[in-house]
C-alpha positions, 0 to 999 in steps of 0.5 A: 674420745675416751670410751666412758666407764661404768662410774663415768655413766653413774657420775652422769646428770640425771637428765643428759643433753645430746651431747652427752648422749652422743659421747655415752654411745660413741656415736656422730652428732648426726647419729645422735639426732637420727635415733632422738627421732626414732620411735621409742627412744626416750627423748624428753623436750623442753621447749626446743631442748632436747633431753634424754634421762640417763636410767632411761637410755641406758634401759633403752641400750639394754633392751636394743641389746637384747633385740639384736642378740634375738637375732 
């Protein structure tokens, strides 16, 4: 898998699916589903969908960013 560019993330659905989600981060399918159920990521439900808007989780990487240089 490539790793996906800036335009690759703008040219992104406003609204992802896990699997999107998966493939932005670079992370497993089950590593993927462990962080929907973290408190505080911004998982949105549709039925049993689950769904991640795009602003939101790239706010999301931010601020897990910020946290970790934080120390």
């Amino acid at each position: 898998m490539a790793v996906p560019t800036v335009n690759d993330i703008q040219a992104l659905p406003a609204i992802l699916t896990m699997e999107q989600v998966r493939q932005v981060l670079g992370v497993s399918r089950p590593t993927v589903y462990e962080l929907a159920h973290r408190k505080g990521f911004p998982l949105v439900r549709f039925g049993r969908a689950m769904r991640v808007p795009k602003d939101a989780l790239m706010e999301w990487v931010n601020a897990q960013a910020e946290r970790g240089a934080k120390g």
